[in-house]
C-alpha positions in Angstrom: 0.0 0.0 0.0 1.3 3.6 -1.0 1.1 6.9 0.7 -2.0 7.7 -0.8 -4.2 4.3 -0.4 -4.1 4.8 3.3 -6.4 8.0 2.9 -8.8 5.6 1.4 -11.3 4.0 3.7 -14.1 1.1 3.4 -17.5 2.9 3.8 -20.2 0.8 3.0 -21.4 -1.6 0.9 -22.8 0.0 -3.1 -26.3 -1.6 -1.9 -26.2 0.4 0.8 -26.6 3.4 -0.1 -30.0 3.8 -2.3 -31.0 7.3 -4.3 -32.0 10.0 -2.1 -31.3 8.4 0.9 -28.6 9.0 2.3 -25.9 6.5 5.0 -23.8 8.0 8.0 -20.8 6.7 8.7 -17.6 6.9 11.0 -14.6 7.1 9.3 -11.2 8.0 11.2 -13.4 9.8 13.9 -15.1 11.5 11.3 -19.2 11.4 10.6 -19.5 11.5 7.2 -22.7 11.6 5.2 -22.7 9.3 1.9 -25.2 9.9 -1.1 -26.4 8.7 -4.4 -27.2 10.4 -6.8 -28.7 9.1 -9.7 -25.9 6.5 -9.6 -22.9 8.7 -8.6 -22.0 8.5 -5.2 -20.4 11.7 -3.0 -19.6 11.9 0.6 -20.0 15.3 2.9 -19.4 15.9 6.5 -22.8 14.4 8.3 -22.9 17.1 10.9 -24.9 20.1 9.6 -22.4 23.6 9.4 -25.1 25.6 11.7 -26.7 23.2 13.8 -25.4 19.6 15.7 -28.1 17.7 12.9 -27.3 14.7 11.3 -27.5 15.2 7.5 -28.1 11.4 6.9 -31.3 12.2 8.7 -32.6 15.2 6.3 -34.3 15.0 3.2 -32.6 14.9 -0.1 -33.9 15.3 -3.4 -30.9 15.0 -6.0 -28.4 17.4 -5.6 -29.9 18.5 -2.6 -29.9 17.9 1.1 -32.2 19.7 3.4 -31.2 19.9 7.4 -33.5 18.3 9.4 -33.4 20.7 12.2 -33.8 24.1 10.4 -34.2 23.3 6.6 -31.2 24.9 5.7 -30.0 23.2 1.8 -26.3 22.3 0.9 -25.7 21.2 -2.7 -24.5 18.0 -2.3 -21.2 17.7 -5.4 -19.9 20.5 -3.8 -20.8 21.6 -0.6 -22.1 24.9 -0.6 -24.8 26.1 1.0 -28.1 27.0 -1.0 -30.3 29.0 1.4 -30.5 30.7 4.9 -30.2 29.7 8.0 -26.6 27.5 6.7 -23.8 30.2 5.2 -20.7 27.9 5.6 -20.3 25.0 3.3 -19.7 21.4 4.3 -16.5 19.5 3.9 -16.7 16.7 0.8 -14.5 14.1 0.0 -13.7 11.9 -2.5 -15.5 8.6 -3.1 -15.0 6.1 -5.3 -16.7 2.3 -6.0 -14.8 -0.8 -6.3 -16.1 -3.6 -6.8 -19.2 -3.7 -5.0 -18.2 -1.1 -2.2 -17.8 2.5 -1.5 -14.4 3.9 -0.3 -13.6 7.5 0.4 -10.9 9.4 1.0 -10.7 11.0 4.6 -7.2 13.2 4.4 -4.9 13.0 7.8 
């Protein structure tokens, strides 16, 4: 293993993870949110930027994912926030499938 497969970490199985439904998991004491989107998969920080709300738990419509506390939006490819009461955008990281399971890359 190389210096950059260790950044890579086993998330979940692909069947896991079904569209617009989105997985939290730990990943190097991190709580990542993972989605689907229409077949492509992307993976946030799970922990809402202005509230302690667990994305995984919102509602997402495609690109979208709504707080489940205060309805803020994030776009989900990249981040950023799409509507009050959430300014700051979330972290995301790099996913990739293999096989039949998820990996993403959590950066030390």
């Amino acid at each position: 293993m190389n210096n950059l497969d260790r950044n890579w970490h086993r998330a979940v199985p692909i069947s896991d993870i079904a569209p617009d439904a989105p997985v939290a998991v730990s990943l190097v004491g991190r709580n990542i949110a993972l989605f689907n989107v229409d077949g492509v998969f992307y993976a946030t920080d799970a922990t809402c930027t202005h509230a302690a709300a667990n994305l995984a738990e919102g509602y997402q419509e495609g690109e979208v994912i709504e707080c489940p506390l205060h309805q803020g939006r994030f776009h989900i490819p990249t981040g950023r926030p799409l509507c009050a009461p959430v300014t700051e955008a979330l972290r995301t990281y790099a996913v990739r499938a293999q096989g039949e399971e998820i990996f993403v890359e959590v950066p030390e």
